[in-house]
PDB file of N, CA, C, O and CB in Angstrom:
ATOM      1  N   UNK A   1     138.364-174.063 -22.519  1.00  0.00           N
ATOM      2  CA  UNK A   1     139.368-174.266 -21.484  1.00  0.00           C
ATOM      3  C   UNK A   1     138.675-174.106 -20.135  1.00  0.00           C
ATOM      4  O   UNK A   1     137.642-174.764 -20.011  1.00  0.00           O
ATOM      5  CB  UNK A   1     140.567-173.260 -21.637  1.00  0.00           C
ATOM      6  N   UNK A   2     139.097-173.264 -18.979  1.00  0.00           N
ATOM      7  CA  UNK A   2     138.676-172.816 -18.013  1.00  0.00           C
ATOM      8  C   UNK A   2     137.016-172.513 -18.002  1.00  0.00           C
ATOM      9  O   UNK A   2     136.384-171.960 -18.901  1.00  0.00           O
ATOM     10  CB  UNK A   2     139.503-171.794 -17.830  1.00  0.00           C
ATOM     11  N   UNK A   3     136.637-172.890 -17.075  1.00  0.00           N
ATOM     12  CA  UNK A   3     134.737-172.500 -17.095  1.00  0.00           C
ATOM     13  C   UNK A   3     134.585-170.449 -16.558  1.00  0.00           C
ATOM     14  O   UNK A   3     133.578-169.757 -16.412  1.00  0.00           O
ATOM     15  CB  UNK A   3     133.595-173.983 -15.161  1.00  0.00           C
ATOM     16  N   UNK A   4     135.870-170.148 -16.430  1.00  0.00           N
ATOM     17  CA  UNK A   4     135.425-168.672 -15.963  1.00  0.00           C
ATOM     18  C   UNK A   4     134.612-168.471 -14.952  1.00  0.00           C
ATOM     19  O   UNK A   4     134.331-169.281 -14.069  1.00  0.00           O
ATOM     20  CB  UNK A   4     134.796-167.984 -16.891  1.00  0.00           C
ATOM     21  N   UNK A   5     134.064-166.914 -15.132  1.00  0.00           N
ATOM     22  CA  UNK A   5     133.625-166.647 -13.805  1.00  0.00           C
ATOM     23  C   UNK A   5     131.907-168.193 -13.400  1.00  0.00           C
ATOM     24  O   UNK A   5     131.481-168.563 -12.306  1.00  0.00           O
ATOM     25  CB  UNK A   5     133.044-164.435 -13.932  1.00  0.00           C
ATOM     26  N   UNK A   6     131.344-168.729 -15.172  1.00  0.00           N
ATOM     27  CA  UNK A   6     130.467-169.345 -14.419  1.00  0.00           C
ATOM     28  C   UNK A   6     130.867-170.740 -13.795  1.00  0.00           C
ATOM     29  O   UNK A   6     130.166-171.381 -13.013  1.00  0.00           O
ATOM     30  CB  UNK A   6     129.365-169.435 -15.184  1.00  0.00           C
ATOM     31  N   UNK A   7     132.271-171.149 -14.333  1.00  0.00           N
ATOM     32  CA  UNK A   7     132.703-172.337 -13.082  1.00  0.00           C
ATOM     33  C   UNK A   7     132.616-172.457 -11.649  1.00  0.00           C
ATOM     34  O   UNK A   7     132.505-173.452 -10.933  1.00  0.00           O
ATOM     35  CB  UNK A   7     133.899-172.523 -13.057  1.00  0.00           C
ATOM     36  N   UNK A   8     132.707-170.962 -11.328  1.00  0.00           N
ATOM     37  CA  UNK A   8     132.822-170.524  -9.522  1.00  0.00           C
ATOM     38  C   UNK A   8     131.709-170.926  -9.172  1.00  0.00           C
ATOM     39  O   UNK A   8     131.626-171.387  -8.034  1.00  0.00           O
ATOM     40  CB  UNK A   8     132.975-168.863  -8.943  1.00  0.00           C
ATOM     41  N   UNK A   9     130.055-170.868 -10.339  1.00  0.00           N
ATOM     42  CA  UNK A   9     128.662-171.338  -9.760  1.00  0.00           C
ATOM     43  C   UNK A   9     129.057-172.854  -9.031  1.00  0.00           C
ATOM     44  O   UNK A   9     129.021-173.019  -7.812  1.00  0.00           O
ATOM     45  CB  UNK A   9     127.346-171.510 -11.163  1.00  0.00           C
ATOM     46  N   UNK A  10     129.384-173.770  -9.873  1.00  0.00           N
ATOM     47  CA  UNK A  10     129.400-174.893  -9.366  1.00  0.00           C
ATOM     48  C   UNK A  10     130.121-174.650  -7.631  1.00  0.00           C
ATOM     49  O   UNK A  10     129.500-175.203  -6.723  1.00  0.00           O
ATOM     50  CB  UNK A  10     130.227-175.858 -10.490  1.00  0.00           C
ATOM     51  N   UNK A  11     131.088-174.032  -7.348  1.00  0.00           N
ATOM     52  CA  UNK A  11     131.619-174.472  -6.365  1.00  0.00           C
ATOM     53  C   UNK A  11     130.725-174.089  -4.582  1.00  0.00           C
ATOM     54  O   UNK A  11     130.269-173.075  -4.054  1.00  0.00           O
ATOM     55  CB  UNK A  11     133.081-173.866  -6.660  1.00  0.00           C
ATOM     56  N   UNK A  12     130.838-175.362  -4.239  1.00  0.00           N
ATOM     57  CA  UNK A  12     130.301-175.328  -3.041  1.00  0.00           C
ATOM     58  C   UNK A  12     129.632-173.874  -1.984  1.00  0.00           C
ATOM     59  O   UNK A  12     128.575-173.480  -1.492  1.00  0.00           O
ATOM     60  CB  UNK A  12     131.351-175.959  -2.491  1.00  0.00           C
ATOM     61  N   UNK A  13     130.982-173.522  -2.083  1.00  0.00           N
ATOM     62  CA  UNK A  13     131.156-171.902  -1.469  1.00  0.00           C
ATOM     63  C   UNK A  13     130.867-170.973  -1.612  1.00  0.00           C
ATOM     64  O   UNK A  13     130.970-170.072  -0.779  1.00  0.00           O
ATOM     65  CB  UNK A  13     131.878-171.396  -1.410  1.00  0.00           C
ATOM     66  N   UNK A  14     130.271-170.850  -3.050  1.00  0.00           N
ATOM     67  CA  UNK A  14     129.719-169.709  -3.955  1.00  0.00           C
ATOM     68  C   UNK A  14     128.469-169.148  -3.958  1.00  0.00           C
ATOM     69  O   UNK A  14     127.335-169.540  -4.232  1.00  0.00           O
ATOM     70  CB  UNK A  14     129.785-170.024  -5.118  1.00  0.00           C
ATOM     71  N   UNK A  15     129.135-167.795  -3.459  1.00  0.00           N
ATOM     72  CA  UNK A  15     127.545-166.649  -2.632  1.00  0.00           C
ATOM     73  C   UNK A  15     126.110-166.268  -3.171  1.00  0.00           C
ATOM     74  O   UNK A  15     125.105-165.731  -2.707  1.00  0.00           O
ATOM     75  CB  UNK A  15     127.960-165.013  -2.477  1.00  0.00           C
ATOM     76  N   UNK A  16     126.627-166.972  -4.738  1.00  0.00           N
ATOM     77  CA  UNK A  16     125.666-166.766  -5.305  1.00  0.00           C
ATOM     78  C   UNK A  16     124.509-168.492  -5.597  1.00  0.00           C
ATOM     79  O   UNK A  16     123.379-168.457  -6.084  1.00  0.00           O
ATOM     80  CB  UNK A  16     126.350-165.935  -6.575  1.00  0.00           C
ATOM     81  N   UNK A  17     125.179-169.691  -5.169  1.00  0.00           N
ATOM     82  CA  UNK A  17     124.578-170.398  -5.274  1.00  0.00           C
ATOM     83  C   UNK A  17     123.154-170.797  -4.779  1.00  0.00           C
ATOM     84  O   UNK A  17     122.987-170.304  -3.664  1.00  0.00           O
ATOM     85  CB  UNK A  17     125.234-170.845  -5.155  1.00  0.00           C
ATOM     86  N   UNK A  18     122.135-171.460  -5.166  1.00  0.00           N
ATOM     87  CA  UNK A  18     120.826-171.454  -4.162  1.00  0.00           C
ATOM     88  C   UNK A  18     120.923-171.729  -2.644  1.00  0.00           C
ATOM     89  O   UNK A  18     120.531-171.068  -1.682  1.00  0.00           O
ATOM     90  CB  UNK A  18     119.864-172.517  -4.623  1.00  0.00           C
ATOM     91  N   UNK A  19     121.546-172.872  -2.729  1.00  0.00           N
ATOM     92  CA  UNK A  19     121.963-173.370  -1.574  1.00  0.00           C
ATOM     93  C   UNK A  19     122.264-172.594  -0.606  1.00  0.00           C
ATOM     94  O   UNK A  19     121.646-172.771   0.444  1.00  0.00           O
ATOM     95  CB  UNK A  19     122.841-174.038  -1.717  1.00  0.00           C
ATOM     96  N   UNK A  20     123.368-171.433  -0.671  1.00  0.00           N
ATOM     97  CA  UNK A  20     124.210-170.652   0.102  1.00  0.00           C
ATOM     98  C   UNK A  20     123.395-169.487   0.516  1.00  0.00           C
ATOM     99  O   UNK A  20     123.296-169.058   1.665  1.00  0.00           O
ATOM    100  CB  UNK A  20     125.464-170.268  -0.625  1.00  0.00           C
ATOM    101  N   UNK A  21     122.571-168.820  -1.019  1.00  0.00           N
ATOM    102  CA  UNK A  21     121.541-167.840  -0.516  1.00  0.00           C
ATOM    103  C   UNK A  21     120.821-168.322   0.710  1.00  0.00           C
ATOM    104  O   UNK A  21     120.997-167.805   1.814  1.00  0.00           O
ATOM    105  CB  UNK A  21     120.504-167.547  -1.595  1.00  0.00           C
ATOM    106  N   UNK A  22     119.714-169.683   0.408  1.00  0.00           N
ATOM    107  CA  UNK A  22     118.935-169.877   1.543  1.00  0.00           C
ATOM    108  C   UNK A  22     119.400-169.956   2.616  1.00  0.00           C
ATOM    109  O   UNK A  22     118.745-169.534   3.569  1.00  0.00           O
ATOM    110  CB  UNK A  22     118.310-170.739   1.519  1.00  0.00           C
ATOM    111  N   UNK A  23     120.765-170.559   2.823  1.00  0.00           N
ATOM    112  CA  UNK A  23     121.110-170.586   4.190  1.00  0.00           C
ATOM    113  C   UNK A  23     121.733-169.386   4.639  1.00  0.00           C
ATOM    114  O   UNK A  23     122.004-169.499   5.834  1.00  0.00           O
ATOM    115  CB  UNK A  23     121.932-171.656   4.472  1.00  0.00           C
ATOM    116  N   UNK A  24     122.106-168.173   4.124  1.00  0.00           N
ATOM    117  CA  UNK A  24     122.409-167.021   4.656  1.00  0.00           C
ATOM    118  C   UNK A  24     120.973-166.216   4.423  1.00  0.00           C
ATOM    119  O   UNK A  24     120.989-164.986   4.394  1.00  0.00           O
ATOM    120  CB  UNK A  24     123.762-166.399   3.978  1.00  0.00           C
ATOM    121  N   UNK A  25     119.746-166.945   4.261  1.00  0.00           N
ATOM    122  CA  UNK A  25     118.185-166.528   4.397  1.00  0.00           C
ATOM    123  C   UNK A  25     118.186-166.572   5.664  1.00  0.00           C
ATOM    124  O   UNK A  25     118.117-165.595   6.410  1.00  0.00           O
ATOM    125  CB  UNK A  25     116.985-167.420   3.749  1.00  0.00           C
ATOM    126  N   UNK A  26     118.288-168.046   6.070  1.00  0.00           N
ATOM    127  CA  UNK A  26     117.650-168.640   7.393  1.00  0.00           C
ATOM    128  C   UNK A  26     118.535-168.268   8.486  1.00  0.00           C
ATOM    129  O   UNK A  26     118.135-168.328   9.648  1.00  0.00           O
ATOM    130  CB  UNK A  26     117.474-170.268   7.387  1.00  0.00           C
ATOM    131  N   UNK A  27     120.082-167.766   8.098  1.00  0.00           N
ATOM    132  CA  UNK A  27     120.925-167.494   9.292  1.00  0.00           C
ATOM    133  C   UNK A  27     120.287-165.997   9.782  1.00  0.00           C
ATOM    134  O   UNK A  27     119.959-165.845  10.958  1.00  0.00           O
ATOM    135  CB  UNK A  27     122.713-167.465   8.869  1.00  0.00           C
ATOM    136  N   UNK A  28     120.159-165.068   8.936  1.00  0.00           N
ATOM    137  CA  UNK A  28     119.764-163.894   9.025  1.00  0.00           C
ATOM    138  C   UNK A  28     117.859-164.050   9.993  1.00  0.00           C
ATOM    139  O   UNK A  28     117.674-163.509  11.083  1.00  0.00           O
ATOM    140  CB  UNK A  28     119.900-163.267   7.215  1.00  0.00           C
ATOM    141  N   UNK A  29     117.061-164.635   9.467  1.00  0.00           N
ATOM    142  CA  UNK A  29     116.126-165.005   9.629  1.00  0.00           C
ATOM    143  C   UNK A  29     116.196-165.566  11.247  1.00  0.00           C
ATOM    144  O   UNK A  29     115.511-164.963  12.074  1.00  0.00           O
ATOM    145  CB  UNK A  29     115.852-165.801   8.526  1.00  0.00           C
ATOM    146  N   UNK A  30     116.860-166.488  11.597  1.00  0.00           N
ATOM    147  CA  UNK A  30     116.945-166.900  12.889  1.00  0.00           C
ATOM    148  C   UNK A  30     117.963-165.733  14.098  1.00  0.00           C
ATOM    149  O   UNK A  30     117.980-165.755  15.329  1.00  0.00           O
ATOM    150  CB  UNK A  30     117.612-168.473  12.666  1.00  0.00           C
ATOM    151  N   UNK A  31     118.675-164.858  13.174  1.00  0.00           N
ATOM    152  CA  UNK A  31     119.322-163.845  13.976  1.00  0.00           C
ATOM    153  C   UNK A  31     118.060-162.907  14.399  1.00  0.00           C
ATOM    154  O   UNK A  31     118.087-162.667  15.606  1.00  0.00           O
ATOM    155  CB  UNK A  31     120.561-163.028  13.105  1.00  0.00           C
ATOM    156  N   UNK A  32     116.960-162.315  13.715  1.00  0.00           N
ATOM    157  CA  UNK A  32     116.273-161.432  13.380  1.00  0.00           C
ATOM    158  C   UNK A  32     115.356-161.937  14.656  1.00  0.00           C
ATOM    159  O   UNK A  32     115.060-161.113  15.521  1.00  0.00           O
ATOM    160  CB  UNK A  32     115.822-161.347  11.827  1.00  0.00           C
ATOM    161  N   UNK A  33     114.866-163.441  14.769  1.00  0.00           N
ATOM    162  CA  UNK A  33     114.012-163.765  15.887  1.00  0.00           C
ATOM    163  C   UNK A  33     114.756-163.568  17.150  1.00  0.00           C
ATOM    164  O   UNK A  33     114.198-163.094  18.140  1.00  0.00           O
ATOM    165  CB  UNK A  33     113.492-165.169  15.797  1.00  0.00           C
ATOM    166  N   UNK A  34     116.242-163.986  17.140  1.00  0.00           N
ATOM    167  CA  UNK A  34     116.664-164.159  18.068  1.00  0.00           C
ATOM    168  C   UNK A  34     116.492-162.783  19.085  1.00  0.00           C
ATOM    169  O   UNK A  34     115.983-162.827  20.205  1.00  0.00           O
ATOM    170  CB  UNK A  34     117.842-164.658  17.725  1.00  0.00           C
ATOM    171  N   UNK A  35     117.049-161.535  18.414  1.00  0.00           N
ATOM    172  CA  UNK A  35     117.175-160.052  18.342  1.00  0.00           C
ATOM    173  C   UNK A  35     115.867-159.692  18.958  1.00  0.00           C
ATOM    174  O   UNK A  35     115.853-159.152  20.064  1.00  0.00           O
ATOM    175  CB  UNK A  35     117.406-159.414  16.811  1.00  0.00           C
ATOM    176  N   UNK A  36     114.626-159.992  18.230  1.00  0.00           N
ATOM    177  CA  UNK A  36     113.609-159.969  18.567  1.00  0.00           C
ATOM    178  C   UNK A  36     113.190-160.389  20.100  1.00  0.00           C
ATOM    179  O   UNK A  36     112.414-159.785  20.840  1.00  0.00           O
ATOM    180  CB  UNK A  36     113.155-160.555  17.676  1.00  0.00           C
ATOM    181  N   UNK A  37     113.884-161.531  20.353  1.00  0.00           N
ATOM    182  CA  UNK A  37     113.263-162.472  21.592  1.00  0.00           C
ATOM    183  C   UNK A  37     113.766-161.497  22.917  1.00  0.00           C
ATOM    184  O   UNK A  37     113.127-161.072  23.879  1.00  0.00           O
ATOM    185  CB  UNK A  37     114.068-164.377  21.656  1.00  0.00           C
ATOM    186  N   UNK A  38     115.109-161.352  22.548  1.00  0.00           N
ATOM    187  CA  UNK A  38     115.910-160.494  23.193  1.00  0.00           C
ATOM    188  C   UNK A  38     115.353-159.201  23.690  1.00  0.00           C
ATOM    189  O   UNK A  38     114.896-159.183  24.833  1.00  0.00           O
ATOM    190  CB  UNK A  38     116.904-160.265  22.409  1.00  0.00           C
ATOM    191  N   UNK A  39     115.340-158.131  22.973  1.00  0.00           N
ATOM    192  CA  UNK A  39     114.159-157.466  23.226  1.00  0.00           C
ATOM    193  C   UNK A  39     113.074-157.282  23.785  1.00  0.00           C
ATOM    194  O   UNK A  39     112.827-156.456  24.663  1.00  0.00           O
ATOM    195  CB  UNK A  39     113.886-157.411  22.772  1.00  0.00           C
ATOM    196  N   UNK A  40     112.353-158.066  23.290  1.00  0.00           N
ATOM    197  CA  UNK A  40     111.068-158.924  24.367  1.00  0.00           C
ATOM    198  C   UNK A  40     111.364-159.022  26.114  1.00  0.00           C
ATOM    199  O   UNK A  40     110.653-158.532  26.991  1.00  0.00           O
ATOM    200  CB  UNK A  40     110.991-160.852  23.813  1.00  0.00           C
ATOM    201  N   UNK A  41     112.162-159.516  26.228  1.00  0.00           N
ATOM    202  CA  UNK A  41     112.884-160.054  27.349  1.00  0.00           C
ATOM    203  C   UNK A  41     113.417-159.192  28.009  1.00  0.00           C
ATOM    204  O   UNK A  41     113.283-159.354  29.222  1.00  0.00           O
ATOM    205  CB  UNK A  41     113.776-160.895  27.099  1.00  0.00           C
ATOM    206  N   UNK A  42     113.935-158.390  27.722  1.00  0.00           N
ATOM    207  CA  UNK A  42     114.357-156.701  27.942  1.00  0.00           C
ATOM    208  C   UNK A  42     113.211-155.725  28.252  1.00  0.00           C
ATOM    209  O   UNK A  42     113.369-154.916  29.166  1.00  0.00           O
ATOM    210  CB  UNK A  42     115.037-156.046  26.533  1.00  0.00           C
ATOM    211  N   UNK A  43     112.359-155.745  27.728  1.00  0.00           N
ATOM    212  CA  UNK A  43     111.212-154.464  27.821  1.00  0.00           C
ATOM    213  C   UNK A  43     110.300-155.482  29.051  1.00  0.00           C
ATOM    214  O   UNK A  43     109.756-154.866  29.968  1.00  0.00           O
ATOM    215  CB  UNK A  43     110.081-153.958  25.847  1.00  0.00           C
ATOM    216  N   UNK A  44     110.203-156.670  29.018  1.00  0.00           N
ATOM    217  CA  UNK A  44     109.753-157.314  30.123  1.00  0.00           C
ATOM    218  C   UNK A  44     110.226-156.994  31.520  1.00  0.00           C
ATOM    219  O   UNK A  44     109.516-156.685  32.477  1.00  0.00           O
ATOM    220  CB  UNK A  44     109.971-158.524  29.902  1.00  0.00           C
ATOM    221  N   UNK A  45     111.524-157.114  31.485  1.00  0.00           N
ATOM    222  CA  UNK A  45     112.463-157.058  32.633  1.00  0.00           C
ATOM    223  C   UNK A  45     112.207-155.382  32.872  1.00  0.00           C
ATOM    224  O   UNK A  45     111.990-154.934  33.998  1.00  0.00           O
ATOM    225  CB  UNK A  45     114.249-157.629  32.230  1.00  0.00           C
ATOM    226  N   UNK A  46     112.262-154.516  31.643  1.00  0.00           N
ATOM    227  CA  UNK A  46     111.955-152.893  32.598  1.00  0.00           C
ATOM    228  C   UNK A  46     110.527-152.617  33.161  1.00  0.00           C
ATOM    229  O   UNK A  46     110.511-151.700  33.982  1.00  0.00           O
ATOM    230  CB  UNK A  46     112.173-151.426  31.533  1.00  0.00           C
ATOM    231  N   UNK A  47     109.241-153.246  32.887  1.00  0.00           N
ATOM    232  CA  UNK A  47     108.601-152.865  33.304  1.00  0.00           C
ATOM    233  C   UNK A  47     107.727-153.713  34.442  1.00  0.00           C
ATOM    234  O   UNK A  47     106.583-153.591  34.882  1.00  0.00           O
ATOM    235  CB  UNK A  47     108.251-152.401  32.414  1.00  0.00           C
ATOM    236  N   UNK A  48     108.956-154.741  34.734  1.00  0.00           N
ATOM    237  CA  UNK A  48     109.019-155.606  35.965  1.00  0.00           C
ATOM    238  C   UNK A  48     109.434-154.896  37.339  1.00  0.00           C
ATOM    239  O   UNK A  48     109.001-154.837  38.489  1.00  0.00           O
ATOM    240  CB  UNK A  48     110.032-156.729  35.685  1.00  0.00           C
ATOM    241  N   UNK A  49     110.598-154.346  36.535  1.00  0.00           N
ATOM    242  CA  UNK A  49     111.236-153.188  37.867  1.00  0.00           C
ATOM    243  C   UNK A  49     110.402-152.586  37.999  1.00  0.00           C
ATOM    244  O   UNK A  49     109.885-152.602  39.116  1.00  0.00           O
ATOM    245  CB  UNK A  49     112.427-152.159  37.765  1.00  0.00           C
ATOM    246  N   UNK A  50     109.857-151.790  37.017  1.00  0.00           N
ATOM    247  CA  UNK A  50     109.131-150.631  37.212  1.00  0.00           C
ATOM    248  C   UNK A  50     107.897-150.961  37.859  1.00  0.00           C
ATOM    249  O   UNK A  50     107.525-149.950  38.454  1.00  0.00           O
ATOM    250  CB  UNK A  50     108.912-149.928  35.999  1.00  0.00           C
ATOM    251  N   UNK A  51     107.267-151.692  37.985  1.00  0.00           N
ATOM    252  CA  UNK A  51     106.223-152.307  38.738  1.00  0.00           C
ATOM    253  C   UNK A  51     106.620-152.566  40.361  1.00  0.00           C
ATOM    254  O   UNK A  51     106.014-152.359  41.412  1.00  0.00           O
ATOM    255  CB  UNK A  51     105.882-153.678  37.989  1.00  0.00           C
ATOM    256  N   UNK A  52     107.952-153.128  40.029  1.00  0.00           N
ATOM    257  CA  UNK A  52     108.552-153.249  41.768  1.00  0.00           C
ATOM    258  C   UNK A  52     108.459-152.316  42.553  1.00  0.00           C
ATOM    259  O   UNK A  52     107.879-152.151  43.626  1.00  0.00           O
ATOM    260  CB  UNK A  52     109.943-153.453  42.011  1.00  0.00           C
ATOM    261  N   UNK A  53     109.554-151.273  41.448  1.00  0.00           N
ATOM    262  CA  UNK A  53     109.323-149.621  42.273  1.00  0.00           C
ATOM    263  C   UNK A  53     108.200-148.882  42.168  1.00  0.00           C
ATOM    264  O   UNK A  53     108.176-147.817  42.785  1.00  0.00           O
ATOM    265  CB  UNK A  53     110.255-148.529  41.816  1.00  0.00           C
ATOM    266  N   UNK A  54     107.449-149.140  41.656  1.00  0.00           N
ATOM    267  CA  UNK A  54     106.267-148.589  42.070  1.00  0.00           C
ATOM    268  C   UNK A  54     105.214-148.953  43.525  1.00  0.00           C
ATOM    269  O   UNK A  54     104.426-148.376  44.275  1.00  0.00           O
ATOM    270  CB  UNK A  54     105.610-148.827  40.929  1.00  0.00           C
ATOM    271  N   UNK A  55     105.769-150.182  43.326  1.00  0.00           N
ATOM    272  CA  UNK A  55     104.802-151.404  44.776  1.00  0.00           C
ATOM    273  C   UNK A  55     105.983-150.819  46.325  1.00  0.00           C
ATOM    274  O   UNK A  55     105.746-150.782  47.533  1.00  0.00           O
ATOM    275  CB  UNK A  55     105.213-154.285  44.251  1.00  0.00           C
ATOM    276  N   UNK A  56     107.435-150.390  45.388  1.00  0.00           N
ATOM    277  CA  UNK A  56     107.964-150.369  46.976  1.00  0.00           C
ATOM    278  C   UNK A  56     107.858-148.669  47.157  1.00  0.00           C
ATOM    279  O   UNK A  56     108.379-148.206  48.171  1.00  0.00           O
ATOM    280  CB  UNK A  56     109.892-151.122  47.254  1.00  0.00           C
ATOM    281  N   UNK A  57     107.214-147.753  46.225  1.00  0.00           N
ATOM    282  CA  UNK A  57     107.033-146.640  46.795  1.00  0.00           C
ATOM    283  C   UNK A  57     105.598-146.505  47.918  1.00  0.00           C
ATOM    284  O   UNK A  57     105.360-146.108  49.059  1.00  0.00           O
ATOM    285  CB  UNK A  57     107.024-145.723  45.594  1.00  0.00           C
ATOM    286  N   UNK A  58     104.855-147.137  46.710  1.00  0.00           N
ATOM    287  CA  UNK A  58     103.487-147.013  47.251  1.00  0.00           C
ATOM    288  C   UNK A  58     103.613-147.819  49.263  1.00  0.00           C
ATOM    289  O   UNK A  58     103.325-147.146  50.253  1.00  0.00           O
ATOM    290  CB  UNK A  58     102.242-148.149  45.837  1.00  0.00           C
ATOM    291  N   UNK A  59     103.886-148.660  49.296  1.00  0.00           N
ATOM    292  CA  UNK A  59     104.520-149.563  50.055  1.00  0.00           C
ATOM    293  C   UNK A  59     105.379-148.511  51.170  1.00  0.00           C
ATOM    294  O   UNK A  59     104.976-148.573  52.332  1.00  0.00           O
ATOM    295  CB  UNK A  59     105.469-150.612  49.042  1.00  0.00           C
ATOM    296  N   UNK A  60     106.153-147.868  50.977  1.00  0.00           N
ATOM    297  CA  UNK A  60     106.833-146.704  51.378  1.00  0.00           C
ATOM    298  C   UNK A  60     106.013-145.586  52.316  1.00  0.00           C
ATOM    299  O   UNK A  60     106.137-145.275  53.501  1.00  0.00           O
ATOM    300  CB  UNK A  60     107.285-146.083  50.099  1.00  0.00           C
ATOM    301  N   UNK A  61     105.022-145.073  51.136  1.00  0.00           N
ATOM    302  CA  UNK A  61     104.604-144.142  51.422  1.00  0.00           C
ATOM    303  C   UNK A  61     103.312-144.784  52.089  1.00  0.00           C
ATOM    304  O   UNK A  61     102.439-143.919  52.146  1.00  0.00           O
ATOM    305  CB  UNK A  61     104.595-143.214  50.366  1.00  0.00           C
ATOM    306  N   UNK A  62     102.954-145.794  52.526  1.00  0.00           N
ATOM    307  CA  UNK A  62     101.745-146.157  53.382  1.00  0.00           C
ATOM    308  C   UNK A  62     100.478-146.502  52.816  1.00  0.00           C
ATOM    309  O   UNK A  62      99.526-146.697  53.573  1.00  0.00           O
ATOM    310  CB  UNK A  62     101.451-145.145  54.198  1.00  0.00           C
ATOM    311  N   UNK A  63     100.356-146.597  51.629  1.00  0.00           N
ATOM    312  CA  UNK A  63      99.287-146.824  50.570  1.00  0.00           C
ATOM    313  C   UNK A  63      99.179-148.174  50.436  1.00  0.00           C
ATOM    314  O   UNK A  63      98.107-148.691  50.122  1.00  0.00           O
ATOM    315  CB  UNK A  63      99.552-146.206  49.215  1.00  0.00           C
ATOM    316  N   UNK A  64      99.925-148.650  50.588  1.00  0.00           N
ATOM    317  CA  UNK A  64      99.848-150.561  50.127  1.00  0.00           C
ATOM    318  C   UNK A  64     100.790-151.435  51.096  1.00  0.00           C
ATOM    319  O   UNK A  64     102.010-151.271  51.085  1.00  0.00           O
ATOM    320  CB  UNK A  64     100.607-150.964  48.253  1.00  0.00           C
ATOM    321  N   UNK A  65     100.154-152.383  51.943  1.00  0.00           N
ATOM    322  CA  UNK A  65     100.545-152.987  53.016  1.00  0.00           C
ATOM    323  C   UNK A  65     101.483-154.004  52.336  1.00  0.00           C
ATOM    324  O   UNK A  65     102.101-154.824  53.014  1.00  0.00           O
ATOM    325  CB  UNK A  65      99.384-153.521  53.895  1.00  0.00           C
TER     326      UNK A  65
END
């Protein structure tokens, strides 16, 4: 009668299919770079400031024209 729980393989949607794994591989996978890039971009930007304020102390205090 009914194919049971292994009928659900066939269906499109099904979490366990190859298909569905790889692409919740590559979604995870492209989140993970993204996260990454982000980051990057972040620790860039603090030690951009931090370079600023350092140039506008020094700068400040008469050390660097």
């Amino acid at each position: 009668v009914g194919g049971g729980f292994l009928g659900n393989l066939k269906k499109s949607w099904h979490p366990q299919t190859l298909k569905n794994v790889e692409r919740v591989w590559k979604a995870e996978q492209k989140h993970e770079a993204e996260k990454k890039k982000i980051e990057e971009l972040q620790r860039e930007l603090r030690e951009e400031r931090a370079r600023e304020e350092m140039q506008r102390f020094a700068e400040d205090a008469g050390v660097v024209k």
